[in-house]
N, C-alpha and C positions, 0 to 999 in steps of 0.2 A: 623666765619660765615660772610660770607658778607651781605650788604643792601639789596642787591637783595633776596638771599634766606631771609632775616630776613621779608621783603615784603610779597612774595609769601608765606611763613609762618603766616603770619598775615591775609591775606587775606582768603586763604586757612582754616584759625580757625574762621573767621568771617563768611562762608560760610556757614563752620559745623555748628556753634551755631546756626544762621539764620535758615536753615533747620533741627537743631532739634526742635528749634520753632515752626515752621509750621507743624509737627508732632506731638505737642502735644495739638495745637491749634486746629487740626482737629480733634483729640480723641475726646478733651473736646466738641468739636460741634455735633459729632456723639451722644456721653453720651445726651447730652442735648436735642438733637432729640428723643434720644429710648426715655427718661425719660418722655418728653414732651406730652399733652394727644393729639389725635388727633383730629382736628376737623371734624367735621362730617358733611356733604355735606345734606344738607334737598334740593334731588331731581334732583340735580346737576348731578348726574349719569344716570338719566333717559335722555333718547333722548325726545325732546320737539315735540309738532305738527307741521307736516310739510305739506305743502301746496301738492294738489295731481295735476297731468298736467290738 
């Protein structure tokens, strides 16, 4: 095996790992979200008074 491929092999595995990372890190934020309670808007969804011409 030459440098090169031993390289591109190296990189190529640092990639994977990397991006399995980032795939478990978004689970765990997803999880954390459903788990999470929601906060509840007092009104916030209502349209406010608005001026008439």
């Amino acid at each position: 095996m030459s440098y090169v491929d031993a390289g591109y092999a190296i990189g190529l595995s640092v990639l994977f790992a990397y991006s399995i990372g980032l795939v478990l890190r978004r689970r765990s934020l997803e999880r954390r979200i459903e788990l999470s309670p929601s906060p509840e808007l007092d009104g916030a969804a209502e349209p406010g008074p608005t001026s008439g011409p």
